[in-house]
DRENLUM-844830 format. One record per residue (C-alpha): residue in one letter; x negated, y, z negated. Coordinates in steps of 0.5 Angstrom, whole numbers, plus 2048, in hexadecimal, padded with zeros to 3 digits. Example, Ala and Ser with C-alpha at 12.3 -4.5 7.8 and 13.67 -1.06 7.14 Angstrom:
A7E77F77F0
S7E57FE7F2
//
This chain:
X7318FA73C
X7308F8744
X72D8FD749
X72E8FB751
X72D8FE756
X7318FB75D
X7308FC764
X736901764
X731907761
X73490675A
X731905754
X73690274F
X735900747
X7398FB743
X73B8F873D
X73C8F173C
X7428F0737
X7448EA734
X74B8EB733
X7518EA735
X74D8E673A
X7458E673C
X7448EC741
X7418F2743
X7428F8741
X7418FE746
X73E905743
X73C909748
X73B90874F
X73690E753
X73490F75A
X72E90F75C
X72E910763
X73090C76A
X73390676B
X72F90076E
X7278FE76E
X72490376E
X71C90476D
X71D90B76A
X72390A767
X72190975E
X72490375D
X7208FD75F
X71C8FD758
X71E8FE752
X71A8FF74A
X71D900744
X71A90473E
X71B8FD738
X71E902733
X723903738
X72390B739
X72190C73F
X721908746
X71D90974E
X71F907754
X71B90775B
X71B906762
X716902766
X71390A768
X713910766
X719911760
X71A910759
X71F911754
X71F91174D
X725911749
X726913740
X72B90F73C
X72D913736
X731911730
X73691572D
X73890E727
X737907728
X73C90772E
X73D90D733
X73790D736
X73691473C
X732912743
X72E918744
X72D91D74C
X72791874F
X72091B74F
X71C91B755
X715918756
X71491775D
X70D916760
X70D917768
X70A91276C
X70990C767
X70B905766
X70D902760
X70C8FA75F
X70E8FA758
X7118FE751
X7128FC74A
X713900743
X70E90173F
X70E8FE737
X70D905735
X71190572E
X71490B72D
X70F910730
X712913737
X71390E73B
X70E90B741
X70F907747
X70A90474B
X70A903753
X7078FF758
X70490575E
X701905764
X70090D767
X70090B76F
X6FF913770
X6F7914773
X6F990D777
X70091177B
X6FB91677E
X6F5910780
X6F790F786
X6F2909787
X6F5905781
X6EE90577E
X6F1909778
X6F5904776
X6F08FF773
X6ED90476F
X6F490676B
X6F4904764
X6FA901760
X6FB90575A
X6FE903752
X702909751
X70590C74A
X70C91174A
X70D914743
X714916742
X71391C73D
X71A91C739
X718923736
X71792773D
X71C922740
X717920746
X71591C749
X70B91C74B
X70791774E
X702916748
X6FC91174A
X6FA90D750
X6F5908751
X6F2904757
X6F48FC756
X6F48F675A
X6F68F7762
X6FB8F1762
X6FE8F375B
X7058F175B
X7088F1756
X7078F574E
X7098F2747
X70A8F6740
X7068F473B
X7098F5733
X7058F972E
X704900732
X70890772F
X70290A72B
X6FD90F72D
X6F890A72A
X6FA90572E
X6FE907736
X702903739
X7008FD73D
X7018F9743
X6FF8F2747
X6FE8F374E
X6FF8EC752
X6FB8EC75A
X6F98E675E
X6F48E275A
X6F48E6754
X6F78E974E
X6F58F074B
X6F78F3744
X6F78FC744
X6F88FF73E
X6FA90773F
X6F590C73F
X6F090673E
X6E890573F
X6E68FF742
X6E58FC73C
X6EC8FC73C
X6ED8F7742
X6EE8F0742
X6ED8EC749
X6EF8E474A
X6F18E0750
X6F78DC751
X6F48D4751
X6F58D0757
X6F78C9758
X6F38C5758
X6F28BF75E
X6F08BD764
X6F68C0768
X6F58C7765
X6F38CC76A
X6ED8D0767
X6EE8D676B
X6F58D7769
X6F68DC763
X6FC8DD75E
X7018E175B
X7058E2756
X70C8E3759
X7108E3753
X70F8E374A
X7128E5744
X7108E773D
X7128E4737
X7128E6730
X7118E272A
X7148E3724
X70C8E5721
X70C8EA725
X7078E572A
X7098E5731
X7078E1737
X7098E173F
X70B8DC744
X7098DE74A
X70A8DA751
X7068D9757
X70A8D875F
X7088D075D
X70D8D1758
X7088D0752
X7098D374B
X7028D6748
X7038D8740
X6FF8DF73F
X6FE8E2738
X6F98E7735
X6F48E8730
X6F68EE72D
X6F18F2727
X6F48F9725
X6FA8F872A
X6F58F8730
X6F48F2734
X6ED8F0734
X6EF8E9738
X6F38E573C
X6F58DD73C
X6F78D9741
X6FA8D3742
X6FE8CE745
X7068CD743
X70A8CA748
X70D8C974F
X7138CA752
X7168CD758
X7148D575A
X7198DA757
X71B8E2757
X71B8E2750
X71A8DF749
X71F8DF742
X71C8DC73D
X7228DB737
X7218DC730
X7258D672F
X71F8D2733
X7218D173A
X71E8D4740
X7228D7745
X71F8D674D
X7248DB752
X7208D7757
X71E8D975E
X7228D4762
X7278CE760
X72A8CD75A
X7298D1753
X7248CE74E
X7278CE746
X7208CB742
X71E8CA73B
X7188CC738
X7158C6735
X70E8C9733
X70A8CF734
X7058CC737
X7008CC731
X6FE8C4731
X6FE8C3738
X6F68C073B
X6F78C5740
X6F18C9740
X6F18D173E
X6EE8D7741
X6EC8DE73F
X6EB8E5742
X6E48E473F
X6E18E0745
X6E38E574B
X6E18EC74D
X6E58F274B
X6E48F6752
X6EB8F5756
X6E58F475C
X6E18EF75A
X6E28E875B
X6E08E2756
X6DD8DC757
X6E08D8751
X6E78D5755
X6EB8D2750
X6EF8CC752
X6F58C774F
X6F78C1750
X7008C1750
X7038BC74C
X70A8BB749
X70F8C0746
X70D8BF73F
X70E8C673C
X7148C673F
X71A8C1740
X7208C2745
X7288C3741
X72C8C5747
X72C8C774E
X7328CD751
X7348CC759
X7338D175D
X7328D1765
X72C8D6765
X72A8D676B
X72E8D4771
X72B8D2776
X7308CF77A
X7388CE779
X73E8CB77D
X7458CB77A
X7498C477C
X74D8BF779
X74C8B877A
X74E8B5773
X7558B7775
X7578BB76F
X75C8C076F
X7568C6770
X7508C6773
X7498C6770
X7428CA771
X73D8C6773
X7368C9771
X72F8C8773
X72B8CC76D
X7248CD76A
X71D8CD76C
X7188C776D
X7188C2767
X71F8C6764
X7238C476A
X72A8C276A
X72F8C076E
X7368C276A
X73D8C176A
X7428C8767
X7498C7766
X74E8CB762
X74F8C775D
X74E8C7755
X7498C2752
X74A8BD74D
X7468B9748
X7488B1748
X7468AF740
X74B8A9740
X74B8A5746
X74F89D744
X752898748
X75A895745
X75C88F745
X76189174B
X76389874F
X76689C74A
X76C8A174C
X76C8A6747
X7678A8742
X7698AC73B
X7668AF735
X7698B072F
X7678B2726
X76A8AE720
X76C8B571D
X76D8BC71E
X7678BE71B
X7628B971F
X75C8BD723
X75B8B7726
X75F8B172B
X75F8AC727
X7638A772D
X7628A6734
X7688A3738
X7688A073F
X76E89D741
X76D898746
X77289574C
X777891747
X773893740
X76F89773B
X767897739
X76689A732
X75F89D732
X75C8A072B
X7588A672C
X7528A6726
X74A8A6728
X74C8A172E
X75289F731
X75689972E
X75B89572F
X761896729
X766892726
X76C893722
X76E89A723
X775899724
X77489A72C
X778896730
X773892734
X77788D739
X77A89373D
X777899741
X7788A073D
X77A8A7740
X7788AB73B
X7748AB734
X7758B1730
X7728B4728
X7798B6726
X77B8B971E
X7768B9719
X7738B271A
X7788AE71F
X7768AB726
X77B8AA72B
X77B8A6730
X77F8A5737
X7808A073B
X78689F740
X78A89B73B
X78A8A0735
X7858A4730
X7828A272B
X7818A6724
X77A8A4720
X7798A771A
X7738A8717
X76D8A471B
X7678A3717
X75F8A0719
X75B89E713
X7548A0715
X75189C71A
X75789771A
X75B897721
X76189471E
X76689971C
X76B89A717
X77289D717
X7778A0713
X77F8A0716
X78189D71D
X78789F721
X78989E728
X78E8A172B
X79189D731
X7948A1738
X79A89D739
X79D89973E
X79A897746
X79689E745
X78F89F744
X78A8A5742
X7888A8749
X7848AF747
X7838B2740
X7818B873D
X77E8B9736
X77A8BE731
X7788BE72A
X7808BF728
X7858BE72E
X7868B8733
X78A8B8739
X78B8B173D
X78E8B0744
X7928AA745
X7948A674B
X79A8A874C
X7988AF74C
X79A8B0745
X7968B5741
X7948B4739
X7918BA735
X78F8B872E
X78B8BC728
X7878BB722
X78B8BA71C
X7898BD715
X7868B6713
X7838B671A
X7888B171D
X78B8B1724
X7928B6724
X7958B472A
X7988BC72C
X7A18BB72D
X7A18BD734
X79F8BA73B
X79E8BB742
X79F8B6747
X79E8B874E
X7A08B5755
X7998B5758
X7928B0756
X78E8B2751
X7878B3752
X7838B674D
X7848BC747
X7808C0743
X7808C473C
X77B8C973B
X7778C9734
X77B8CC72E
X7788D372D
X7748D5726
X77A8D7721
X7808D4725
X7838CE724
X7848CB72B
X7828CC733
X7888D1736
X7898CE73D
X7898C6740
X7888C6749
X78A8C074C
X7898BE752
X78E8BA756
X78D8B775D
X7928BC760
X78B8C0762
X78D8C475B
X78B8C7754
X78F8C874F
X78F8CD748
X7928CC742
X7928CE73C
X7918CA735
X7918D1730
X7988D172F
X79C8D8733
X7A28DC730
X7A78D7730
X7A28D172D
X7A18CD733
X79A8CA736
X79A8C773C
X79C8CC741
X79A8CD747
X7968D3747
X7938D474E
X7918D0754
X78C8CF759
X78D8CC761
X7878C8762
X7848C676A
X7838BE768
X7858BA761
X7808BC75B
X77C8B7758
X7798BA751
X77C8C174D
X7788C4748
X7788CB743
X7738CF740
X7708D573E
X76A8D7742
X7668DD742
X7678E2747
X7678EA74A
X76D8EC747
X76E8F2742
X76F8EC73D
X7698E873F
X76D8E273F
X7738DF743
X7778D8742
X7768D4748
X77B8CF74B
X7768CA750
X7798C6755
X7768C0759
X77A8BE760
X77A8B7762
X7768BB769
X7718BC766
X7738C4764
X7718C775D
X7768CD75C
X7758D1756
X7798D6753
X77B8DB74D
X77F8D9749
X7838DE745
X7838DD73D
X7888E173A
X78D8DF741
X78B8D9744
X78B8DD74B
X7878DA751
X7828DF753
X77B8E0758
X77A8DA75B
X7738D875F
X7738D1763
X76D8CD765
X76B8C7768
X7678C2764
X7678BC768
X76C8B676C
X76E8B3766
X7738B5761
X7708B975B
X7708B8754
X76E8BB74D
X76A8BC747
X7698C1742
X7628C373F
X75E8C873D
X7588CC740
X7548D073D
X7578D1737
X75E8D373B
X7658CF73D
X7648CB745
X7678C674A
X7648C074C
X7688BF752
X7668B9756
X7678B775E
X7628B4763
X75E8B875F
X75E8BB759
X75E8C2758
X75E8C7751
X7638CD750
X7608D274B
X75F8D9749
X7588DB74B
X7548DD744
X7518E3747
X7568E674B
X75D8E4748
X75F8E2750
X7638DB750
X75F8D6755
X7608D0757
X75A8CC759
X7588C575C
X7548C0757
X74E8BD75A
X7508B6758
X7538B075A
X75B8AF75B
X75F8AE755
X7678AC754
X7668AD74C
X7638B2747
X7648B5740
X7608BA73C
X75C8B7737
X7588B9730
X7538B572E
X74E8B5728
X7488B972D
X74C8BA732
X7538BD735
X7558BC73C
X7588B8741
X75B8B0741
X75D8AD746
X75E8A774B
X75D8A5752
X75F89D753
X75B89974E
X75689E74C
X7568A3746
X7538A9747
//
């Protein structure tokens, strides 16, 4: 559970769930007051009780809340009326809960009562106000809220930390109080035995300034296994101290310090059970390290409390110093971008892209950048290898229909095709049966363990290609080629794991099927249109059908066309079913299922590509086959070309122009988007399964990438 408290005068708990997709849960929002900053409306300080059972929210003056959580079974959980623990005229610097086990929950506040000083005209009271540790008990039996201790502390405390093992009346709760210079452990309703006092070290060399003090700006605590605990605590130069206590009957009897790290000034610290130490830092980018070591066998020296007063007034004459060093303890794994803050900004486009970009001066003294924002995606380039010579087309396919992986990589050149073997790096194979002297079309895993190949002169059939382990020659079973006939060539194709429909020159259009025995069935009728051919498209057969339901054909004529290839009432396939007029002749077709807002979840899309440059997509009926809701944008000068992949676990469209953009269903809200890839310019791509990685293959000029 996770209570926020906004500008907007509500406190909001959530719930984070796993399923169907991470995200939080909202369980109750309550009002607490205006909105805006304001310094008397409760919401600037937040501290929860540890066991979850009640909260308190605090202005910067005057007013405090406290809220009960109540349990009624492991899931309805009841937000209580607020209790009030105003106090007027009083500043708040700090607020925690504290570890009081199952006891009435307490919190510690930070306070400073400027009352005497308002009716002093002559100012002279204010230097003689005292800042105050201030204890609230919440009695869950009365259901009311009591101020229940207070004791003087340092002037320049500014910040409080809870220290584990209170609860009993043996032994109260404890808490660190962290000040200029200094650090000093309470515990509640304690003696002055019960108070420890050390120094925050400083650096040591001959430009630090020995009259500017320290303070600890941010910290947690982190809790072992053993039930042992430390404290990371950070000063304004960005230098980590870890900070543990001797403890003897659960009392502190004296405080460590000692040198961990530095790294850049943070609001706040996470250290993860898995090892890693999230820094949400104070200006550039957010900070993901890993915990080496806890700092035990550094030569970095120690401090204790024992060698400092413990009068908050007193000064000591023991300055302890450090010299800073290396990280060591912890070592940086990863880095998330973010423009906090923006000092100066300017939107324009002198890279002559299709959108404008954000140019941004961002951070603060060493951690200044100077950034570039634009709405892209961004990819990770893995494989980046030169080809013999421009490649037009790249393709990926299986051997078998149970394959998990690609095995064959297919790059069909100016006049003909390379085979590559994809195993633990990329090689070149023989004797799969592929023809290798002409440029190929398409390369498909059809039946249960054929690959069909098509070139403008026919299709080939290869049946039962096999690798013997580390070997890049192969090894198959039947061959079959069927030719086109006479002074025509294969201008466009369409192929799934069971269908495959061809475009011939003379606008003919040939439809075949898997056989029984996994063989070519060429279907007994035919479409030969008056028009040129472009492209086609079949989509994926659906899970328990035999075969995809429609064929889009796309003709110079600046139109789609639907037909079927489930057979209608009177047995035919092939039938015109609807059409769709176009502004400039398609260059690329593709249907598939996608994720949407839909009753259903999901909708059959026909993707169509113009030679403009405009990307068109539409509904495609699946019962009918009807054209539905139409959306059209401009992707760029050149003509558009396509190529199904997968994005986060769900069907999408690589579509490419002048630059390359992806259409997919956005994970968390289901809305189809279509986004722009941060990378180069590319005329071929093919989804691609490796052994440790699944993505994107594609080619530009003589590079594959």
């Amino acid at each position: 559970m996770i209570a926020v408290t906004t500008d907007s005068g509500r406190l909001v708990t959530y719930e984070f769930e796993l399923e169907p997709h991470p995200h939080f849960e909202t369980i109750h929002f309550e009002t607490f007051g205006k909105s805006g900053i304001r310094r008397v409306v409760p919401g600037e300080y937040l501290g929860a009780d540890p066991k979850g059972r009640a909260f308190m929210v605090a202005s910067l003056e005057k007013n405090k809340l406290v809220y009960i959580l109540t349990r009624s079974g492991d899931t309805n959980i009841a937000i209580s009326s607020p209790l009030e623990a105003h106090k007027p005229q009083t500043l708040v610097f700090s607020l925690i809960g504290l570890d009081v086990n199952y006891a009435n929950p307490m919190f510690a506040a930070l306070e400073l009562d400027f009352s005497t000083a308002e009716v002093d005209p002559s100012g002279a009271a204010l230097h003689d106000l005292k800042k105050e540790l201030v204890v609230y008990e919440l009695d869950l039996g009365l259901n009311h809220i009591v101020r229940r201790w207070s004791r003087s502390v340092d002037r320049t405390a500014n910040c409080l930390f809870r220290v584990p093992g209170g609860g009993t009346p043996r032994i109260p709760s404890q808490v660190l109080v962290c000040g200029e210079d200094n650090i000093t452990y309470y515990r509640i309703h304690h003696t002055e035995t019960d108070v420890c006092r050390l120094a925050i070290p400083r650096r040591e060399g001959a430009t630090e300034d020995p009259n500017r003090k320290r303070s600890i700006v941010c910290g947690t605590l982190y809790t072992l296994k053993s039930g042992e605990f430390f404290y990371l605590l950070q000063t304004e130069d960005g230098d980590l101290f870890k900070l543990q206590m001797d403890m003897q009957n659960g009392c502190v009897r004296k405080m460590r310090i000692k040198y961990f790290d530095t790294v850049p000034v943070t609001t706040s610290i996470c250290i993860l059970r898995s090892g890693f130490v999230y820094l949400a830092c104070e200006s550039g980018d957010r900070l993901i390290y890993e915990l080496e070591t806890l700092g035990e066998d550094t030569d970095d020296p120690v401090f204790d409390s024992t060698q400092f007063p413990v009068d908050p007034e007193a000064s000591y004459d023991a300055v302890p110093f450090f010299k800073p060093r290396p990280l060591t303890n912890l070592n940086l794994v990863e880095s998330i971008p973010t423009l906090n803050p923006i000092v100066g900004m300017e939107v324009s486009n002198p890279a002559l892209e299709d959108a404008p970009q954000i140019y941004t001066i961002n951070g603060t003294g060493a951690r200044s950048t100077f950034r570039t924002t634009r709405n892209a995606l961004d990819v990770i380039e893995i494989i980046n290898s030169d080809l013999p010579s421009s490649a037009v087309k790249v393709l990926t396919s299986k051997l078998t229909v149970k394959d998990q992986q690609d095995t064959l990589i297919v790059l069909s050149l100016h006049s003909s095709t390379l085979v590559l073997k994809i195993d633990d790096i990329v090689t070149e194979c023989s004797n799969t049966g592929l023809l290798v002297d002409t440029s190929t079309l398409g390369i498909q895993q059809f039946g249960e363990d054929c690959v069909i190949q098509i070139h403008p002169k026919g299709i080939r059939h290869i049946e039962g290609i096999t690798f013997a382990d580390g070997s890049t020659t192969a090894e198959y079973s039947i061959l079959t080629d069927w030719p086109v006939p006479a002074h025509r060539t294969i201008v466009a194709c369409a192929t799934n794991n069971r269908q495959v429909a061809i475009a011939l020159s003379n606008g003919q259009i040939s439809y075949f099927e898997c056989d029984h025995d996994g063989s070519l069935a060429l279907a007994n009728q035919e479409v030969t249109l008056e028009t040129t051919i472009n492209c086609l498209a079949i989509p994926d057969v659906p899970e328990g059908n035999q075969r995809g339901f429609f064929l889009a054909v796309g003709c110079s004529d600046q139109t789609v066309r639907i037909y079927n290839l489930v057979p209608d009432q009177d047995g035919d396939i092939l039938q015109s079913i609807s059409v769709q007029g176009l502004s400039s002749p398609p260059s690329d077709l593709t249907i598939n299922f996608m994720t949407d807002k839909s009753p259903r979840g999901y909708n059959q899309f026909l993707h169509i590509g113009l030679r403009s440059g405009v990307y068109i997509r539409s509904v495609l009926d699946e019962m009918t086959g009807e054209i539905g809701v139409t959306r059209k944008r401009f992707l760029g000068p050149d003509a558009v070309t396509f190529a199904r992949v997968g994005a986060a676990g769900e069907p999408a469209v690589l579509a490419m122009s002048s630059r390359p953009w992806l259409a997919y269903a956005h994970p968390r809200t289901s809305v189809l988007q279509l986004t722009p890839l941060n990378d180069i310019p590319f005329k071929s791509a093919s989804d691609f399964t490796g052994l440790d990685v699944k993505g994107v293959i594609c080619v530009s000029g003589n590079q594959l990438r």
